[in-house]
C-alpha positions as CSV (number, residue, x, y, z in Angstrom):
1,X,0.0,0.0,0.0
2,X,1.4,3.3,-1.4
3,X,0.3,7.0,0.0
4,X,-0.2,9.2,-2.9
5,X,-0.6,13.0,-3.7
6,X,-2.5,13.0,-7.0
7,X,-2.9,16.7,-7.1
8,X,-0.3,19.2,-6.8
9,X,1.9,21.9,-8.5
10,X,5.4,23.1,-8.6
11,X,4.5,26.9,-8.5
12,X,2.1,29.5,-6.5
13,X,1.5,31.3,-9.2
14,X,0.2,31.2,-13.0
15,X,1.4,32.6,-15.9
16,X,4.9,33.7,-16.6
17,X,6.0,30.3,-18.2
18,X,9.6,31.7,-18.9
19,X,9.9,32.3,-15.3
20,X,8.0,29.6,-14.2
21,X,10.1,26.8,-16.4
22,X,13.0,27.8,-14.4
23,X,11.4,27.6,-10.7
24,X,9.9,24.3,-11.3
25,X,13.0,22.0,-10.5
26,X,12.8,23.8,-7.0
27,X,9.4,23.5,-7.1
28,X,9.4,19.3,-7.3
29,X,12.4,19.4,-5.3
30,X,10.1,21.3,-2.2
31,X,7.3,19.1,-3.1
32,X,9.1,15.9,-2.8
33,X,10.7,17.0,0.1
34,X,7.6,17.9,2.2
35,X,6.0,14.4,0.3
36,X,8.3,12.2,2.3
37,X,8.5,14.5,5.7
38,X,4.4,13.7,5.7
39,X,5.3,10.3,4.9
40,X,4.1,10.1,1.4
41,X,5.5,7.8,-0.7
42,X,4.9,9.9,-4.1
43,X,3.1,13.0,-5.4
44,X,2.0,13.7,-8.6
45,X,2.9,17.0,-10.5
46,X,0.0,18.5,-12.3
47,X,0.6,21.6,-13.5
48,X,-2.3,23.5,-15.5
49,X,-1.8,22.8,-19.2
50,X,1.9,21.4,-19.3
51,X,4.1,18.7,-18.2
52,X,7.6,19.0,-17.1
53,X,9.6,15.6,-16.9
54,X,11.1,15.4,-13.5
55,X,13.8,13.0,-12.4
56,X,12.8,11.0,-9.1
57,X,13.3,12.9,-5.4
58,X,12.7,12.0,-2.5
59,X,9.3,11.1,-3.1
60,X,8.7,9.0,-6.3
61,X,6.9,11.3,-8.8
62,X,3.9,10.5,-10.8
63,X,3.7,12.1,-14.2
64,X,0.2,14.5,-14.5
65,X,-1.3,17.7,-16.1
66,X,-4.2,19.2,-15.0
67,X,-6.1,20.1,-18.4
68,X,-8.4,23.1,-18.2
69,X,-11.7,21.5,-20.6
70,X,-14.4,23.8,-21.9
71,X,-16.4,22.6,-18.6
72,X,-13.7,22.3,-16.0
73,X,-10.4,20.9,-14.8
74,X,-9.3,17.2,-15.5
75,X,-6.2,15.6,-14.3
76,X,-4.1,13.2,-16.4
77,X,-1.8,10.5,-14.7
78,X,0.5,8.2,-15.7
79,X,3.5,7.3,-17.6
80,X,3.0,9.9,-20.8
81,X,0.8,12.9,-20.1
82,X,0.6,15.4,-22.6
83,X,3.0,17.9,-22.8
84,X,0.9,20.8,-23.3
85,X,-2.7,21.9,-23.8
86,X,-4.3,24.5,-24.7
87,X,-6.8,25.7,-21.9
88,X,-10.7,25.9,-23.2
89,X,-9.4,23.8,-26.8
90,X,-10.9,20.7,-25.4
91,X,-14.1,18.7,-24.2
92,X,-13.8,16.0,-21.0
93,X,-15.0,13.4,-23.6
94,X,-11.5,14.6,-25.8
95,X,-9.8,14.7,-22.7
96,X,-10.3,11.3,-21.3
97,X,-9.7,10.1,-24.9
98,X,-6.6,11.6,-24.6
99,X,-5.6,10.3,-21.5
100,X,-6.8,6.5,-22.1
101,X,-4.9,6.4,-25.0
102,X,-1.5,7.3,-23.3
103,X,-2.1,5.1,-21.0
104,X,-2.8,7.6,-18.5
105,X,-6.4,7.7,-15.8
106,X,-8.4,10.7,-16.3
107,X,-9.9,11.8,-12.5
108,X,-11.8,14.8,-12.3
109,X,-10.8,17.6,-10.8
110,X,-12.6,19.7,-7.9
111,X,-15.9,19.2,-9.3
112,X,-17.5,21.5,-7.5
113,X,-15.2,24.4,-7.8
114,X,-16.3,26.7,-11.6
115,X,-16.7,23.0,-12.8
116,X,-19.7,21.1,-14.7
117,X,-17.9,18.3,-16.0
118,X,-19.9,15.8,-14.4
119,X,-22.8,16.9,-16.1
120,X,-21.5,15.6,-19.1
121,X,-23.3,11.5,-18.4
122,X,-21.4,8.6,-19.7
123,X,-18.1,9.6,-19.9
124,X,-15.7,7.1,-19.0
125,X,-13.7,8.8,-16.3
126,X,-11.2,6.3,-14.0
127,X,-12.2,8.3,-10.6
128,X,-13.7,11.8,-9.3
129,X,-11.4,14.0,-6.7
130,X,-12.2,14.6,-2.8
131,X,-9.6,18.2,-3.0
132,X,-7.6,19.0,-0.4
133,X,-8.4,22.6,-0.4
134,X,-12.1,22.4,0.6
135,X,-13.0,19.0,1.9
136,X,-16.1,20.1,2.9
137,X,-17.6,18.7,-0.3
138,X,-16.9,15.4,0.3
139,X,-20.3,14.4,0.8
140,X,-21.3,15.6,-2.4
141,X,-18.5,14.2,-4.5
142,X,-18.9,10.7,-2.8
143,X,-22.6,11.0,-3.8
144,X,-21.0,11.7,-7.3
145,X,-19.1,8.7,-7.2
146,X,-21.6,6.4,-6.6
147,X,-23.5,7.9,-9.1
148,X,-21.0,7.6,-11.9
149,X,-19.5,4.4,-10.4
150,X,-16.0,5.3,-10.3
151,X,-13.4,5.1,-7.6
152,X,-12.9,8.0,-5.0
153,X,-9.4,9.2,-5.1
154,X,-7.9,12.6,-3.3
155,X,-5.2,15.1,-3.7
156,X,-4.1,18.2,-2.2
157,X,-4.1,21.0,-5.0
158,X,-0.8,21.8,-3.2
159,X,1.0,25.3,-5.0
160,X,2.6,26.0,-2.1
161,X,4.7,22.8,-0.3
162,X,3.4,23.3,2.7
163,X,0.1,22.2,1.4
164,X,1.4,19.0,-0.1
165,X,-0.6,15.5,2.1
166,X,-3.0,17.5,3.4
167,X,-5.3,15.5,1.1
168,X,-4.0,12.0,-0.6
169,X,-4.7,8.5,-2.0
170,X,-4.0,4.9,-0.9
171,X,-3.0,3.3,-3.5
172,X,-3.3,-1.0,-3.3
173,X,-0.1,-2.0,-5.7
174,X,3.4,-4.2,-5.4
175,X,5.6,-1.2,-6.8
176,X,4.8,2.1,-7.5
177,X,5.2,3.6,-10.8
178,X,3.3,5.7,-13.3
179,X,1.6,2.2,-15.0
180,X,0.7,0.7,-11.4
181,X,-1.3,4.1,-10.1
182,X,-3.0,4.0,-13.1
183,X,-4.0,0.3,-12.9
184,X,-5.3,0.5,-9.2
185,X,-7.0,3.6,-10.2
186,X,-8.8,1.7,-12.7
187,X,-9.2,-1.5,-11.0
188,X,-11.0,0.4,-7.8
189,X,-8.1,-0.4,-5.6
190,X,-7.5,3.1,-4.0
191,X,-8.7,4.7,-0.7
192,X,-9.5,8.6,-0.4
193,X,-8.3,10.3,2.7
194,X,-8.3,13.9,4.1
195,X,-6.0,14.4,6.7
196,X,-7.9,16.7,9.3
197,X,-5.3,17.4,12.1
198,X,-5.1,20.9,13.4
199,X,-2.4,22.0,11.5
200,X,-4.4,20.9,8.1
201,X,-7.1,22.9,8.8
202,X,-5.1,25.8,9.9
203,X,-3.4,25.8,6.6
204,X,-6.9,24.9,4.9
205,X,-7.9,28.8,6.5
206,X,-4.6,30.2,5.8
207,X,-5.1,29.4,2.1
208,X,-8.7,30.3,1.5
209,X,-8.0,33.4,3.3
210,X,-4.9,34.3,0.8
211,X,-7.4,33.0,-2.4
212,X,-10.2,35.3,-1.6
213,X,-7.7,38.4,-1.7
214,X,-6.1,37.2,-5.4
215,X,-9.5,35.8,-6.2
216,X,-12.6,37.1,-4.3
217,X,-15.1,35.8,-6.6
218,X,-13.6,32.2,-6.7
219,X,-16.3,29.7,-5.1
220,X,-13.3,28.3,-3.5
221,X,-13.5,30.9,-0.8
222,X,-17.2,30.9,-0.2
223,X,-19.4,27.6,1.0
224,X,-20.4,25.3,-1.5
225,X,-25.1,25.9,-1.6
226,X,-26.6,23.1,0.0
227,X,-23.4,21.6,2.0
228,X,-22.5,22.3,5.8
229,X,-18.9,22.8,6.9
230,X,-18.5,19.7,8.9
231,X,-16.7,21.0,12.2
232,X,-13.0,19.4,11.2
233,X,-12.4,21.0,8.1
C-alpha cells in the first residue's frame, strides 16, 4: 500500500512560463521533500496545461497535467501525459480520450469548484477527486461517485509545499510507478483520505483566506449551496 498525492503543483502562481520553467525544479524538489516529511511515498505533478519531466526525489513522482476542458479541470496521470494543452481547446470526452490512449487515468478535478464536468453523463472517467483545499464537499462528491460508479481518489491542489498531504490516496499495488497508479485507479483499488489534524485545517484557512484576496469571486473561498462545513475542516 502506497500514499499518494494526485494533485499538486510546482508553483504558486500562473502565468509567466519563462519564469515559471526555471522555478519548477525547485518546485518538485520542495514538493518531494515535504512528500516524504508527511510520509508520502509519491506525489503527482500536475501543473495546469503542461508537463515537465522530472527526475525521481525523495518522493517518487507521478507524471500528471491538470487540463483546463471547456467545462472544467481534469487531471491526467500516468507514464506519458501530454506535454501541453491549450486551456478551453478541449471537451472532458476529448480529454479522457486523450488520456486513455496514453495510457494515462483521467480523474476529475474539484468538481465543485467553476466546474460542470460531471454533467457531461457517460463519460468514461477512472475516478472523481475529494480536494484537499475544501474538503467540505466530500459528501457531495462521494454521492457523485456512486453515481458515476468510479473510484474516489484525493489530492491536495498543493502550490505552495506546505500544502502538499493535506489530502492524498492509498493506492493497493506491489511497486509504484506511473503504470501501477494508473491500474489501481482503474481497478477500484484506491482509498480517499483527508488528513484533518489541526495544523491541516489551519493551513486549509490560511489558504482560503490568501485565495479570496487574489480571487474574491472564486467559489473556493465561499461555501459550496446546500453543503454544511463539517466542524473538522
Amino acid at each position: 500500500m502506497f500514499a499518494v498525492d494526485l494533485h499538486a503543483h510546482t508553483r504558486f502562481f500562473h502565468g509567466h512560463r519563462g519564469l515559471g520553467d526555471r522555478y519548477d525544479p525547485i518546485g518538485v524538489s520542495l514538493l518531494a521533500r515535504t512528500a516524504r516529511w508527511r510520509g508520502l511515498d509519491g506525489v503527482a505533478t500536475t501543473n495546469h496545461d503542461y508537463y515537465t519531466p522530472f527526475e525521481r526525489e525523495a518522493a517518487t513522482i507521478v507524471p500528471g497535467i491538470e487540463v483546463t476542458t471547456t467545462r472544467g479541470h481534469v487531471l491526467v496521470v500516468g507514464p506519458d501525459p501530454p506535454e501541453e494543452t491549450v486551456p478551453l481547446e478541449y471537451t472532458p470526452a476529448e480529454v479522457v480520450d486523450m488520456a486513455h490512449e496514453r495510457g494515462c487515468a483521467a480523474i476529475v478535478a474539484h468538481p465543485f469548484r467553476n466546474s460542470t464536468v460531471t454533467d457531461v453523463q457517460d463519460l468514461p472517467f477512472d475516478a472523481i477527486e475529494i480536494n484537499g483545499k475544501h474538503p467540505r464537499t466530500q459528501p457531495l462528491v462521494e454521492r457523485l461517485a456512486t453515481e458515476h460508479d468510479v473510484p474516489l481518489v484525493a489530492g491536495s491542489d498543493a502550490h505552495y509545499p506546505v500544502e502538499v498531504g493535506r489530502a492524498y490516496t492509498r493506492i493497493d499495488a506491489d511497486e509504484l510507478t506511473p503504470e501501477s497508479v494508473v491500474e489501481a485507479i482503474q481497478d477500484g483499488r484506491v482509498e480517499a483520505v483527508v488528513d484533518r489534524r489541526p495544523v491541516d485545517r489551519f493551513i486549509r484557512r490560511w489558504y482560503r483566506a490568501i485565495h479570496s484576496r487574489k480571487h474574491p469571486n472564486d467559489l473556493l473561498s465561499k461555501p459550496t449551496p446546500g453543503v454544511g462545513e463539517p466542524p473538522q475542516s
